[in-house]
C-alpha positions in Angstrom: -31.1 79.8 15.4 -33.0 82.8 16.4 -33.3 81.3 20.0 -29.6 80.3 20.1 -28.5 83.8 19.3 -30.8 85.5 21.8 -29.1 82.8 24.6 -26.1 83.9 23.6 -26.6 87.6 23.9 -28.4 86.7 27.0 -31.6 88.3 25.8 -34.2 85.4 27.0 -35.3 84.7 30.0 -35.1 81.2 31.9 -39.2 80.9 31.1 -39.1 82.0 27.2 -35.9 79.4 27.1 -36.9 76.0 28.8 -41.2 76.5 27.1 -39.1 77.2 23.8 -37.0 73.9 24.2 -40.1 71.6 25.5 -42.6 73.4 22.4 -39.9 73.0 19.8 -38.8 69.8 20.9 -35.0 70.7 21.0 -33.6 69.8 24.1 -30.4 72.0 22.6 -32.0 75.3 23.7 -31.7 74.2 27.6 -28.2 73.0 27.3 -27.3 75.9 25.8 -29.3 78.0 28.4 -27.3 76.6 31.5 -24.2 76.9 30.1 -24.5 80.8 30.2 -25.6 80.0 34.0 -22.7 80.3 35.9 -22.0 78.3 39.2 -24.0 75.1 40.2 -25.4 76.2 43.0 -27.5 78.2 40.4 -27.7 75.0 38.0 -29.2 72.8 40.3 -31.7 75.9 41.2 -33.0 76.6 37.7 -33.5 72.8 36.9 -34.6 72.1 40.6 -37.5 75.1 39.2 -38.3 73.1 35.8 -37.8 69.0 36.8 -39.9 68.3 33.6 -36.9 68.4 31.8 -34.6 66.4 33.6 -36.7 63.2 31.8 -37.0 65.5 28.4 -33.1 65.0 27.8 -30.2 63.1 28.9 -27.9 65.9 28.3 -30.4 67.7 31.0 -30.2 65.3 33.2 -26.4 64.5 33.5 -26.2 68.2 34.0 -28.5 68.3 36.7 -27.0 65.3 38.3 -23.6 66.9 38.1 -24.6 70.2 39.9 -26.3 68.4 42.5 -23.2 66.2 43.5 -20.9 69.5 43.1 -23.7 70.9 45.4 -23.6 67.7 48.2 -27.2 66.8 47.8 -26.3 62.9 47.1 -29.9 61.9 48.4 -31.3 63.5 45.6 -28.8 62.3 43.0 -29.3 58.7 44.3 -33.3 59.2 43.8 -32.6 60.3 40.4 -30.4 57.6 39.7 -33.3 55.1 41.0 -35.9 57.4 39.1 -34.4 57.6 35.6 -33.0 54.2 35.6 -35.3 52.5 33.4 -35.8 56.1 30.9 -31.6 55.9 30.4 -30.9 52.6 31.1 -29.6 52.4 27.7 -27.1 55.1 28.0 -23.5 54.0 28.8 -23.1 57.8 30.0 -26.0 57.0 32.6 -24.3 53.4 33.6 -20.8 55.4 34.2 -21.5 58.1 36.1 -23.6 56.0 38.2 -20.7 54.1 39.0 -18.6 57.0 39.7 -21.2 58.2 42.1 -21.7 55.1 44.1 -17.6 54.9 43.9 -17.8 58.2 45.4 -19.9 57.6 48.2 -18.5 54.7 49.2 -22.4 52.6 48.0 -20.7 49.3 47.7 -23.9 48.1 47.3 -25.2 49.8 44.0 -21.9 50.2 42.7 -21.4 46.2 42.3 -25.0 46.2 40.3 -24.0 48.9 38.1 -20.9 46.3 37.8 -22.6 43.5 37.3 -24.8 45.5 34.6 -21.6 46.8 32.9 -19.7 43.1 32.4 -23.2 41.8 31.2 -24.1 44.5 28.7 -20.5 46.1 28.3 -20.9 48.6 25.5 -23.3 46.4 23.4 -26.4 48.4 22.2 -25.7 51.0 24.5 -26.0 55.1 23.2 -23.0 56.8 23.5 -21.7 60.2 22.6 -18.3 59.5 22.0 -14.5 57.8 22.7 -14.3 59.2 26.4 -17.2 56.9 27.3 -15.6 53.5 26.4 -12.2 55.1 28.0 -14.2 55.5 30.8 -16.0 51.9 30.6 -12.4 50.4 30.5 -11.3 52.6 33.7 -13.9 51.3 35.6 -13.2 47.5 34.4 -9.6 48.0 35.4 -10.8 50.0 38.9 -13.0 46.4 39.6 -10.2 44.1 38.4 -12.1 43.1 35.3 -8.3 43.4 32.7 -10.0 41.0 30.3 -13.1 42.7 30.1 -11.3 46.4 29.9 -9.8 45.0 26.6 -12.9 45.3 25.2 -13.7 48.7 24.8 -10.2 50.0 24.1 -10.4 47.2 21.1 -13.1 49.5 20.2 -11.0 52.8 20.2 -8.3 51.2 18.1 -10.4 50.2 16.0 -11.8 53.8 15.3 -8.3 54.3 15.0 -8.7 56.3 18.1 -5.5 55.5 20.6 -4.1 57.6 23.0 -1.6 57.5 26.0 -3.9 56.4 28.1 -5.5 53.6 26.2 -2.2 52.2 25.5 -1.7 52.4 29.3 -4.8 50.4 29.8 -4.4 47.6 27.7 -0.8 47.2 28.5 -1.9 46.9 32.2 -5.0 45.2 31.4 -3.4 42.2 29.2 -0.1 42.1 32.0 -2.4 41.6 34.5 -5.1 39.3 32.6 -1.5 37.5 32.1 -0.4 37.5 35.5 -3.9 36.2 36.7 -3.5 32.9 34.5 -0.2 32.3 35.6 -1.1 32.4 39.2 -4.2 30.2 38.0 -1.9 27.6 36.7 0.4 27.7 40.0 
């Protein structure tokens, strides 16, 4: 708490904040740290300055990664992505951002095994942090033409009882199309 509060007043330097967060064990205090940094030009900078804890933390990572593609430094976001595959590997977080990167890039290549990864593993056993990453798993199922397999993790938000516009979007698409593909099958 006492380290939170001296972030927030901005009262700690970058040192006393990241030897804090590795000593403590609390991967919290560097989050918390670069959200008070402001641009990611200056993200990418301070964690470029402490790469220990891009593998200390998801969190740390997926923020680092984000700068660095806001930045244009895909090179090193593709090493990291080749780096930290087998430390997050079971992160559906990792899985999807991966695919929006080699989407972005146009990495046909690594995109289809980070497809072919998704429809084997789907959601099963993976960690997530919350609803937006199955939203986001069923996206990318319906972005690769997979409707059946986007059923799945909407399935999963209705059955939390979470259901929004846009998973009722999804799964009406998903099961018109999965519908129109086995009627053309039968033709």
């Amino acid at each position: 708490y006492f380290i939170q509060s001296k972030i927030s007043k901005d009262e700690i330097s970058e040192e006393d904040a990241f030897n804090s967060s590795l000593r403590l064990r609390r991967p919290e205090i560097i989050l918390a740290f670069m959200a008070r940094v402001k641009g990611s030009k200056i993200v990418s900078d301070v964690l470029d300055r402490h790469p220990e804890s891009i593998s200390y933390d998801y969190g740390i990572f997926s923020v680092y990664v984000d700068a660095l593609r806001q930045n244009g430094r895909n090179e090193q976001v593709r090493d990291l992505f080749q780096k930290y595959k087998e430390q997050y590997k079971n992160t559906l977080h990792y899985w999807t951002s991966a695919y929006r990167f080699y989407f972005s890039i146009n990495d046909s290549e690594s995109k289809d095994k980070v497809v072919a990864f998704l429809k084997k593993n789907k959601s099963d056993g993976l960690l997530t942090t919350g609803a937006e990453e199955f939203l986001e798993l069923a996206r990318i199922f319906v972005n690769e033409g997979l409707y059946e397999l986007a059923l799945e993790p909407v399935q999963l938000l209705n059955n939390a009882n979470i259901e929004n516009g846009e998973t009722v979007e999804i799964k009406s698409l998903a099961l018109a199309l999965t519908k129109q593909h086995q009627n053309e099958a039968f033709e």
